[in-house]
N, C-alpha and C positions, 0 to 999 in steps of 0.2 A: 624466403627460400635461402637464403644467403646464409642465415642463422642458423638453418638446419641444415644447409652445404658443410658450414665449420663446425656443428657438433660434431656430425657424421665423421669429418675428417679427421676430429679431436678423438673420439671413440677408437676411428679406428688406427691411430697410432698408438693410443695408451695400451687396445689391445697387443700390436706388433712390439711394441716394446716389453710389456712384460711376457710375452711370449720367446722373445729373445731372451729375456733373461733366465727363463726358465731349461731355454735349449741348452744355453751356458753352461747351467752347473749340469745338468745331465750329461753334456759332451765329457766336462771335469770329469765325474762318476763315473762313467764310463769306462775311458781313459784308465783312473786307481784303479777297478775293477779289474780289470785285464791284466795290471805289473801283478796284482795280490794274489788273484783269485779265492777262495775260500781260506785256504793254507799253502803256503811259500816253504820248500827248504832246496839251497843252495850253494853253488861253492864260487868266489867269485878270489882275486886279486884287486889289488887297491896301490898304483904306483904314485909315488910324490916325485913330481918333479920339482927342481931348484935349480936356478942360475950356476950354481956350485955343486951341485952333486943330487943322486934322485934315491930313492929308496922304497922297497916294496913290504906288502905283507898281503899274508892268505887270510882267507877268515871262510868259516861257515855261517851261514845262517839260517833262521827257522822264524817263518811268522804263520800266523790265525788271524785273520780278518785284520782289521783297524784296533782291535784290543791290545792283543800282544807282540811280539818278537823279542827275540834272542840272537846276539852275535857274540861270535866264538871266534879270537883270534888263533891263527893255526903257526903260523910261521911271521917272522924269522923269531929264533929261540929267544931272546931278551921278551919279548911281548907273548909270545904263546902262553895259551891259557887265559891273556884279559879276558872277560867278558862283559857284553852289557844288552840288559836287560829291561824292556817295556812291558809293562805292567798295569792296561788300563793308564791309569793319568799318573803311575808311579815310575818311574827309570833309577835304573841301580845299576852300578859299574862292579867286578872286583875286580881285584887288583893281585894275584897272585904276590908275586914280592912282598906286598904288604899283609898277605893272607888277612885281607878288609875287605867287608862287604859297603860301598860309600853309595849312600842314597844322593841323586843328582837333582840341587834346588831348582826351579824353578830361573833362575837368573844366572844357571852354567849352561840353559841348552843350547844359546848363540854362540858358546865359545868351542873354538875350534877342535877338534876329533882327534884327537894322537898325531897333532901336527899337521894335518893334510887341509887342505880347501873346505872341506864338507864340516859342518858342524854339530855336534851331539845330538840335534833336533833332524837334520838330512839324516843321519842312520838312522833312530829308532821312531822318525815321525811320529814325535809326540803331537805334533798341532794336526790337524785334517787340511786335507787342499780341497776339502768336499766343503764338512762343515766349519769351516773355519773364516770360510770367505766370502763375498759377494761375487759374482760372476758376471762378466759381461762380453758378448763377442764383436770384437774390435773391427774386425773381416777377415779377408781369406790373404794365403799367401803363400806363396810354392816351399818348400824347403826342400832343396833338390829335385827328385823326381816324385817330390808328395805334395799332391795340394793340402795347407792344414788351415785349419779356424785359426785365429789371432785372438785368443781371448786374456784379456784384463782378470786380477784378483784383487778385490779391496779388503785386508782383513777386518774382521769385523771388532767393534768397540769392546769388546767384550772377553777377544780372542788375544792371546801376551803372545803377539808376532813381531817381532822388530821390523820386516818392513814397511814400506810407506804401501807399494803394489809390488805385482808378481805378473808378468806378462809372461804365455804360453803358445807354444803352438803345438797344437794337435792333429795329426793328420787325419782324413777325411776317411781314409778309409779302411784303417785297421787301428784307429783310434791310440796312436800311439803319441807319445808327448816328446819330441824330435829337439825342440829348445825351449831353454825355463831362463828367463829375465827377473833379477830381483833388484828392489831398488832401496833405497834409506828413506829417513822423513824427508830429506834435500831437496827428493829426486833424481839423485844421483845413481847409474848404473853400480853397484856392488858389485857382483858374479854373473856369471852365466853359463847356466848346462847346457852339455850340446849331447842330442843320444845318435850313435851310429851303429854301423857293421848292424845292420837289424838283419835277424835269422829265426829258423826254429830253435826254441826252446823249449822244453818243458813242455810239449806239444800247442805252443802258440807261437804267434810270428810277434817278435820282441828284439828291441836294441840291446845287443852284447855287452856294449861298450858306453859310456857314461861317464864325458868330460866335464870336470868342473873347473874354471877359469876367471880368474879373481880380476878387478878391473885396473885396480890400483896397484898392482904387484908383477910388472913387467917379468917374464921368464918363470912365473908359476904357474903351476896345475895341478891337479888330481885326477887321475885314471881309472875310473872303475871298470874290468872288464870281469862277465859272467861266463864263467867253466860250465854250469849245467845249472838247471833249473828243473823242481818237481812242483808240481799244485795238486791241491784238494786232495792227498792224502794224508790221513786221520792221524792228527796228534791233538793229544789230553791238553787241557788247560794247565793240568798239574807240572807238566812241561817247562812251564813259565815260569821257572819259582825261584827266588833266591836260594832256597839247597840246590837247585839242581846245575848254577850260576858255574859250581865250582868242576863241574863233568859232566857237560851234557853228553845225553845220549839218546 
């Protein structure tokens, strides 16, 4: 009886665990699902703060699913006009001044975005938070007036993620991702996203606002705040294209 007491018990942890892990990346999917929806286009600001001084810019953007997006810087005049471009597993920048079109290797998307906190891979998420990772839910935890999951990211062996994990919280009940923890091979905190001011958008209840906050750089940040959001209206794939890099429309 004994032996069959600890199968039993054996069984049915290995069930609860991999059940767990499977809540995990669903909660994840969920979560992306609801920033993306089928098509994204937007207009947001992006302010850099510095100990010494801070400085903004506009930008539009437009994405389809996990395939594409496009970002179009709008303001201030020196940078209007950059854009940059995902393309499936391909990212392309130009560069007005240089009237260049520069394909972005593999080993630029950790390096920082026109200065600001957020890195070439944060704007055109070239990596998945879905497929990209192993999931796991750590447990529950208030963030403000939201109970969220605590859920762990291990990226996988497979996947060119510079961190070591990605800790998340998701809230409970409009699946929104409220703080993002990244960490080095060290285990060392790196950054940390914080999302607030959550409102209507784009007819969904979504954080406006999207602080990024570097661990090692006392008196920096990056501010992303959202002016308007649309979803699920129809844009061509042709959209995405390096001719169209240089005036979208």
């Amino acid at each position: 009886m004994k032996k069959l007491s600890f199968l039993i018990t054996g069984v049915t942890f290995l069930i609860a665990f991999t059940g767990n892990a499977q809540d995990a990346k669903e909660i994840v999917r969920l979560s992306d699902a609801h920033v993306r929806g089928k098509t994204m286009k937007g207009q947001m600001t992006i302010k850099i703060v510095r100990p010494d001084y801070t400085r903004e810019m506009s930008m539009n953007i437009w994405a389809k699913g996990t395939q594409y997006s496009l970002v179009l810087v709008t303001a201030p005049a020196k940078d209007k006009g950059t854009t940059f471009l995902k393309r499936v597993k391909e990212v392309w920048d130009w560069v007005p001044t240089l009237e260049r079109t520069i394909k972005l290797p593999p080993s630029m998307m950790s390096q920082s975005w026109m200065g600001t906190d957020f890195t070439n891979d944060d704007l055109v998420k070239e990596t998945s938070i879905v497929d990209d990772y192993d999931h796991t839910i750590l447990g529950e935890e208030m963030m403000g007036d939201r109970m969220c999951w605590k859920i762990q990211l291990i990226p996988k062996p497979s996947a060119a993620i510079v961190w070591s994990k990605v800790i998340c919280w998701i809230d409970k009940k409009d699946y929104l991702e409220l703080k993002t923890e990244s960490y080095d091979d060290e285990g060392k905190l790196v950054n940390t996203l914080k999302a607030s001011d959550v409102k209507m958008l784009g007819g969904r209840i979504l954080p406006a606002t999207l602080e990024m906050i570097p661990s090692d750089k006392p008196g920096h940040k990056t501010i992303i705040t959202y002016q308007s959001e649309e979803f699920d209206k129809p844009i061509s794939d042709d959209f995405f294209s390096t001719q169209n890099m240089k005036n979208p429309k």
